[in-house]
N, C-alpha and C positions, 0 to 999 in steps of 0.2 A: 673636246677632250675631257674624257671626267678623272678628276686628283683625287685618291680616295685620302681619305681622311685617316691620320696615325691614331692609333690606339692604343690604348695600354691597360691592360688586365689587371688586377689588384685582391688578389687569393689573399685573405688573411687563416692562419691555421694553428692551431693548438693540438699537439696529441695524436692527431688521426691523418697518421699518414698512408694509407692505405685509400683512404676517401680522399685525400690531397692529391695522389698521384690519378685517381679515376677523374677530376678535374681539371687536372694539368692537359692529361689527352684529350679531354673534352676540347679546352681550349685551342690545340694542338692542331686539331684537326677541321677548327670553324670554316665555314666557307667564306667567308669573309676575312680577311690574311690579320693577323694581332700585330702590331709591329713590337712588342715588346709584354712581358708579363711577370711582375714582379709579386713575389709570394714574402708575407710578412710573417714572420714564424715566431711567434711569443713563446720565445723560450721552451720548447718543445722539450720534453726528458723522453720520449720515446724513439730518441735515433731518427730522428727525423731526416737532419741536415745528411748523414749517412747517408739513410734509404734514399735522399735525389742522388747524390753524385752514385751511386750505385746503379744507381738507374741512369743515368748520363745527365739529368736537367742543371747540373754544376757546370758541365763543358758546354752548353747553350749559350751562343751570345746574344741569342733573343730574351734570355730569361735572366733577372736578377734576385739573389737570396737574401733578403734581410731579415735579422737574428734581433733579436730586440735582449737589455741583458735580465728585464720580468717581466713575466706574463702583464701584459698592461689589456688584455682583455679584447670583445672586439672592437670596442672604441679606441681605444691605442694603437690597432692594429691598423685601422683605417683609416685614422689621421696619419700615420706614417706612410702608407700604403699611397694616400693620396695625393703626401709632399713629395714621396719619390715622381711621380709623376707628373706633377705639375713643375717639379723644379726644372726636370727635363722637356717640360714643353711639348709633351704630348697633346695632339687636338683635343682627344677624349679620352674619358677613365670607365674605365669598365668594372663595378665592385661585386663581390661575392665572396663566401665563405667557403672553406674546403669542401663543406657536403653537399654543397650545390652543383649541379650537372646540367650545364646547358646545351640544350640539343645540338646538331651539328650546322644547321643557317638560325638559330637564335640570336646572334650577333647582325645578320646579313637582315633580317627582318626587322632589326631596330633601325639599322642607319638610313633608309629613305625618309626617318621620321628624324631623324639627329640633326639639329643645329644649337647654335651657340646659346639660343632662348629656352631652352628643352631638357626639361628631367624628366628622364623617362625609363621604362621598365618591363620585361617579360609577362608572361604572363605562368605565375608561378606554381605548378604541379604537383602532386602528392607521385613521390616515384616507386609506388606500389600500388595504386592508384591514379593511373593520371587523366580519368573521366573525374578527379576531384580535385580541389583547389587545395594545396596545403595549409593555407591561412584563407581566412574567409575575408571577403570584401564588402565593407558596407559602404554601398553610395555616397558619398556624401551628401545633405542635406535631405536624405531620406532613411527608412525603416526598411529596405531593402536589404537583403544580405546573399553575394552570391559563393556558393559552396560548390558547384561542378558546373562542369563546362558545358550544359543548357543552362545552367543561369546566367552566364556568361553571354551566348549568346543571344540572349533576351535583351542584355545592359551593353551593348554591340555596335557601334556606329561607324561604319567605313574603317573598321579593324582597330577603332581605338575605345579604351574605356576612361571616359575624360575625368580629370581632377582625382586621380588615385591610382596609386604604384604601391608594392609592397616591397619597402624598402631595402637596399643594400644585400638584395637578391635577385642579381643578373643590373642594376642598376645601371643605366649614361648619361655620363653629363660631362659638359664643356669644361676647358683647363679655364674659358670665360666666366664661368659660374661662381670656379673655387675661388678665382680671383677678384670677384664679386662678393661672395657669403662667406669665403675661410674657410676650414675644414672644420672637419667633425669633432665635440666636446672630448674631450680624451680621456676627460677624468670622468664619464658618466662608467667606464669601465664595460660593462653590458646593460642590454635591453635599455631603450630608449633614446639612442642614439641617433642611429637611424629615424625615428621620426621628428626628433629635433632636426634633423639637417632638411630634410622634407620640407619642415614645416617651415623655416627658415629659407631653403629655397623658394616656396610660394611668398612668402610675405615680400620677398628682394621681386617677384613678378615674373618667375621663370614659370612655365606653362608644365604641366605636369599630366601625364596621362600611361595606362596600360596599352601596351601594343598586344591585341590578343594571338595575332601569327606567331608571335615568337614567342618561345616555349621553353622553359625553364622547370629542372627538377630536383625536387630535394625533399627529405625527411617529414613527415607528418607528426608532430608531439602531439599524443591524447591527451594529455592536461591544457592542453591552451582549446580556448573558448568552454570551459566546463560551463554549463547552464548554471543560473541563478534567479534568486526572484520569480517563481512561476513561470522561469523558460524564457522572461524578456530581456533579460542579461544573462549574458556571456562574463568569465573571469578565469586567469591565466592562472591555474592553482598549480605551479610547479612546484616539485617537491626539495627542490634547491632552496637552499638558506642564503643561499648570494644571490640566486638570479629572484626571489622573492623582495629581497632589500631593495637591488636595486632598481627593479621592477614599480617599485611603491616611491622610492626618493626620486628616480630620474621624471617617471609620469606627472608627480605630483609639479613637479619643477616645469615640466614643460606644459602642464595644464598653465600653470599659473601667470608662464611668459607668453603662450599663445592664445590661450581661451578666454581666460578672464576667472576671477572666483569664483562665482556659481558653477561650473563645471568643475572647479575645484575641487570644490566643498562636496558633491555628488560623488568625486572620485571615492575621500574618503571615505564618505558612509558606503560607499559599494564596497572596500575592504573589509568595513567591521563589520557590515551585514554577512560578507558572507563566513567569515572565520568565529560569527558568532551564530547564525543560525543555518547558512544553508551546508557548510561541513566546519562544523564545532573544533576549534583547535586555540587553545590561549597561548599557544609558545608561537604557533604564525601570525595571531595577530597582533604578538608584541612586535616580532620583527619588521611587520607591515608600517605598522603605527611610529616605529623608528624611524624604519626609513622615509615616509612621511613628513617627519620631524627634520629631518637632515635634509631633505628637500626643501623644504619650507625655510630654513636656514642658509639652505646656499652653503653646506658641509659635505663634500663630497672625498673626505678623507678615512673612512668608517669602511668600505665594504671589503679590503684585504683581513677584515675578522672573520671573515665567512669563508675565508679561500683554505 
């Protein structure tokens, strides 16, 4: 007799309830049954709470609404998202953002791979392209980089691509894990979240790998990986003054607790390099070199100036 294992989804959303509800049905419809899907709603001003119960997902007792009373970002959203779930004792959590759309057995293609040792992940799509990766993957402990789905299959092994997931996009892991590592920094706000807990997870000995069957879609940003340095670096030149800050203080922070200083110390010179010579700007790379600074500090009180 096989027990399937409870689940529980964990939609964190801001603003975009239009793309919330195209992920709701996604969910909705998994071939693999959710036993529960709890959306964490940072204080939404666009009618959000409204547009569900309009739509029925209020009268759902498979679904729960939590309203947070400030935008606490997606790091606040997913430590909440992931204490609702753990408190209830779900097997597993299932994380993603409202604008992620995972296919209809993307769930079903992860669980022959799901146990209590296991963080694991989709394989993440450009959903205007999904012959392309949305975020590119570099091997670990190599110069590889794969961008579409024959690079994919080249870095392909019995359907897993081992030591790397793109984080807290279609992501599973064990209620064992969170009980193990804790939840996600709350105060990192955005960006860098997600591979704090990753990296955190590895370091605790949870096995970590892409399931390339399962298939996960969402949005493509043209500023992340902008070329630098004669094309051998990539840099995430978004034009956000928040998601820049904390972009620079949370990496730096997490270079320094997982890498060591010499990757540190490279980080920074990769911001000034490039806000001083490969796109010339002194108002980003003062706020780079801030948030740097407040990384380096351990100040994670500074980025509600950018909101």
């Amino acid at each position: 007799m096989i027990i399937e294992k409870s689940i529980c989804a964990v939609v964190v959303t801001y603003n975009r309830k239009e793309l919330l509800l195209n992920c709701l049905q996604a969910l909705q419809t998994q071939s693999y049954p959710l036993a529960h899907i709890v959306v964490v709603n940072n204080a939404s001003t666009d009618g959000t709470v409204d547009f569900l119960r309009s739509n029925g997902w209020l009268d759902n007792d498979k679904f729960t609404l939590v309203t947070l009373d400030t935008n606490q970002g997606g790091a606040g959203g997913f430590y909440a998202g992931i204490e609702f779930a753990y408190q209830r004792q779900f097997d597993y959590i299932w994380l993603m953002d409202d604008d992620g759309l995972p296919a209809k057995d993307s769930l079903a293609e992860l669980m022959p791979y799901a146990n209590e040792d296991n963080y694991i992940g989709p394989l993440v799509l450009n959903n205007k392209n999904p012959e392309e990766l949305t975020f590119t993957l570099r091997l670990p402990n190599s110069k590889k980089v794969l961008t579409t789905l024959a690079d994919v299959e080249t870095a392909t092994k019995n359907n897993i691509i081992p030591d790397i997931v793109m984080p807290f996009n279609g992501i599973l892991f064990s209620r064992k894990m969170v009980e193990n590592i804790g939840f996600p920094k709350a105060d990192y706000f955005i960006w860098g979240d997600d591979m704090e807990y990753t990296w955190r997870a590895r370091r605790s000995g949870f096995k970590i790998f892409t399931v390339t069957s399962s298939k996960f879609y969402h949005p493509k940003e043209l500023t992340l990986g902008t070329p630098m340095f004669f094309n051998l670096l990539k840099f995430n030149d978004t034009e956000s003054k928040l998601k820049l800050y904390c972009m620079c203080r949370n990496n730096i922070r997490n270079l320094l607790d997982y890498k060591g200083s010499l990757i540190s110390v490279l980080f920074c010179i990769k911001v000034c390099w490039f806000f001083l010579f490969t796109k010339p700007n002194i108002t980003k790379l003062k706020i780079g070199i801030r948030g740097i600074w407040h990384g380096l500090t351990k100040n994670f009180s500074h980025h509600r100036e950018y909101l």
